[in-house]
PASE-595778 format. One record per residue (C-alpha): x, y, z; residue number from 1; residue in three letters. Coordinates in pm, whole numbers, padded with zeros to 5 digits. Layout:
PASE-595778
u:v:w:nr:rest
X:Y:Z:NUM:ala
...
END
This chain:
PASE-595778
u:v:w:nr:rest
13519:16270:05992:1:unk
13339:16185:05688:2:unk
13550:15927:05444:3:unk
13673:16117:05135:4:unk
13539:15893:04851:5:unk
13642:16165:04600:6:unk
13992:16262:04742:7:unk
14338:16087:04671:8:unk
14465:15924:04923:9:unk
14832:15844:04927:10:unk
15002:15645:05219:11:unk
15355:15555:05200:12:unk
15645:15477:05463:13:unk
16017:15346:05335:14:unk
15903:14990:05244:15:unk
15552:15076:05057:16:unk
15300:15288:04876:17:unk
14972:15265:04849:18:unk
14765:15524:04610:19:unk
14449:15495:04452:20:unk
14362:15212:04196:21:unk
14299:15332:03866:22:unk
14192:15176:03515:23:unk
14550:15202:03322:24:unk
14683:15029:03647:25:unk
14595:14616:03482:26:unk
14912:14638:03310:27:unk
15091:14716:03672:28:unk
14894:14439:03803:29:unk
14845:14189:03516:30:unk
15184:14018:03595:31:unk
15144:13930:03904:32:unk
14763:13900:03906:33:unk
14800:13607:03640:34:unk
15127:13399:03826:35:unk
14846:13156:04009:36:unk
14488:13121:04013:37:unk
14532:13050:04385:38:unk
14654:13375:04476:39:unk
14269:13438:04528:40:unk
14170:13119:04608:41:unk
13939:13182:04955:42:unk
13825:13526:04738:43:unk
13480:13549:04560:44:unk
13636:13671:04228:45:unk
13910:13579:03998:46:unk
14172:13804:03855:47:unk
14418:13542:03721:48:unk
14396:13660:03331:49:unk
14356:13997:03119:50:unk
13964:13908:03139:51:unk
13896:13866:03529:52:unk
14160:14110:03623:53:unk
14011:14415:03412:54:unk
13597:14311:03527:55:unk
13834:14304:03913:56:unk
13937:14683:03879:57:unk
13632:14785:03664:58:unk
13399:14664:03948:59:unk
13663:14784:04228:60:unk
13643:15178:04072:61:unk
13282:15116:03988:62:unk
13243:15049:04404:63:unk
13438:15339:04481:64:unk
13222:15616:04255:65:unk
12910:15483:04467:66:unk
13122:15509:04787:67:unk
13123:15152:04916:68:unk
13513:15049:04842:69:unk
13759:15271:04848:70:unk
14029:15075:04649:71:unk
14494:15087:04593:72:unk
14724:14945:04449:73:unk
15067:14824:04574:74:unk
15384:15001:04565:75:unk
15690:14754:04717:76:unk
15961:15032:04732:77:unk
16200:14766:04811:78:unk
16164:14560:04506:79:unk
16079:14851:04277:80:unk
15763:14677:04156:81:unk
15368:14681:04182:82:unk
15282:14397:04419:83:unk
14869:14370:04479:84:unk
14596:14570:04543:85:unk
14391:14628:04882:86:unk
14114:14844:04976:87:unk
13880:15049:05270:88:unk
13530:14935:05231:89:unk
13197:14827:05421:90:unk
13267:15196:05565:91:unk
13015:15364:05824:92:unk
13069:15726:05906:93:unk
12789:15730:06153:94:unk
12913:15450:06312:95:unk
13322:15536:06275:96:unk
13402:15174:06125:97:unk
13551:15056:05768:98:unk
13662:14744:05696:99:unk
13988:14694:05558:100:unk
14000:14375:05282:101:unk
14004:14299:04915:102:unk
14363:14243:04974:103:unk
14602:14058:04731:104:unk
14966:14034:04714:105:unk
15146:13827:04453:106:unk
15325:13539:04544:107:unk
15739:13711:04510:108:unk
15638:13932:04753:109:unk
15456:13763:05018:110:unk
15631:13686:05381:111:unk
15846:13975:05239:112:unk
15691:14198:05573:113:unk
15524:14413:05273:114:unk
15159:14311:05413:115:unk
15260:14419:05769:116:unk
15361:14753:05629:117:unk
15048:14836:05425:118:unk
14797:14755:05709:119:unk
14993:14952:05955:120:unk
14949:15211:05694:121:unk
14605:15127:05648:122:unk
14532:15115:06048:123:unk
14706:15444:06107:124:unk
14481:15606:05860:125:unk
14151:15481:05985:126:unk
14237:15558:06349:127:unk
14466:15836:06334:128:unk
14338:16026:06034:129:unk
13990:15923:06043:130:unk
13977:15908:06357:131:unk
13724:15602:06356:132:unk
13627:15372:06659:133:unk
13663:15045:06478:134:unk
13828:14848:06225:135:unk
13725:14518:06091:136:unk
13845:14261:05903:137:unk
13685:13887:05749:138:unk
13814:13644:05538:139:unk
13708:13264:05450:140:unk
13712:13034:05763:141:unk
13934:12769:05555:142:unk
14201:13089:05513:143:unk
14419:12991:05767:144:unk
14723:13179:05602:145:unk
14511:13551:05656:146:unk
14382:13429:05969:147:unk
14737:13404:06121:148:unk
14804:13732:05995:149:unk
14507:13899:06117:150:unk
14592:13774:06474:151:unk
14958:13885:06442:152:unk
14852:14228:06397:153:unk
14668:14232:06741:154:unk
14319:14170:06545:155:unk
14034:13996:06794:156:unk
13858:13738:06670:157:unk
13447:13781:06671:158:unk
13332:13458:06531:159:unk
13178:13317:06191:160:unk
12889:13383:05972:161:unk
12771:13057:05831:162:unk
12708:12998:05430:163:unk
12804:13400:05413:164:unk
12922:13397:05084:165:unk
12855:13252:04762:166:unk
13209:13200:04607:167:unk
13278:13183:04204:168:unk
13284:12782:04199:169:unk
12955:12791:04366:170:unk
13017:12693:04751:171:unk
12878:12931:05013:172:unk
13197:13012:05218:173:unk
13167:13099:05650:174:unk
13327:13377:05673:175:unk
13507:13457:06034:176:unk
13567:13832:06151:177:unk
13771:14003:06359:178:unk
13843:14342:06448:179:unk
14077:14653:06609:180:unk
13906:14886:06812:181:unk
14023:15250:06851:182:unk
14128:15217:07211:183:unk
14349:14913:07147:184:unk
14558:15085:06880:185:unk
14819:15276:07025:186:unk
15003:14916:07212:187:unk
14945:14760:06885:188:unk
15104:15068:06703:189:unk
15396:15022:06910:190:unk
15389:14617:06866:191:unk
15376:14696:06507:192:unk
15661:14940:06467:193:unk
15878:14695:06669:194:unk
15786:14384:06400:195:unk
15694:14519:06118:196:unk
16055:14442:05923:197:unk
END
């Protein structure tokens, strides 16, 4: 199956929704966005006032019109409020793989078990859905917060790219990688139904 760049994609369960990012959506996202600077701090790009936060989205639905990045926003249903932003991209129909990244989540609503609910909804989608072979992930080697997460969700870890990644101050970043392949899904889907909060 061919990703639908132009469709709207909704994914929801009791906890979260996730829908497509759109340009009236910085006010959603502005108050959270702007709580800390280092809610992005291993990420290439800043969003942490009106400025950064509107280039963020303007670049994010500029990405998605020349279908590299398919990018949401985040609905916590339990708090009642907009909570981040995270999107498909690096996505290969010939080859069945997307990546799934970009992600941000303010700070009230991390360790909340919100994350774990929007990948699984994420995951479900690319495998089940899509039907795709593979799903990747990366972040910045240093990110030892993301990494832990990546590995609870059953992710394998692939190794590092070296000076990857040319970051806003200026350092090049290694960026490590890891990935879900299709076969491994269903005893992580189960894993993930039993932990996911």
């Amino acid at each position: 199956m061919s990703f639908p760049f132009t469709s709207t994609i909704i994914l929801e369960d009791d906890r979260a929704l996730i829908r497509p990012l759109q340009k009236t959506d910085l006010e959603h996202l502005l108050p959270v966005a702007s709580q800390t600077k280092e809610l992005v701090q291993y990420s290439p790009y800043f969003i942490h006032n009106r400025k950064h936060l509107e280039n963020y989205i303007d670049t994010s639905l500029h990405e998605r019109s020349i279908n590299f990045r398919y990018p949401f926003i985040i609905f916590d249903k339990q708090q009642k409020a907009f909570a981040g932003s995270s999107s498909f991209a690096n996505i290969s129909d010939k080859d069945q793989r997307v990546e799934i990244g970009w992600t941000w989540i303010g700070v009230d609503f991390q360790k909340t078990g919100l994350n774990r609910h929007c990948k699984f909804l994420m995951l479900q989608y690319a495998f089940e859905a899509l039907q795709f072979e593979r799903v990747e992930f990366k972040t910045d080697a240093r990110n030892q917060i993301s990494r832990t997460a990546m590995e609870k969700l059953g992710a394998v870890y692939e190794g590092a790219l070296r000076s990857h990644t040319l970051m806003s101050d200026g350092l090049r970043r290694t960026t490590v990688y890891y990935s879900i392949l299709r076969a491994e899904w269903d005893e992580i889907k189960q894993k993930l139904l039993k932990t996911r909060g």
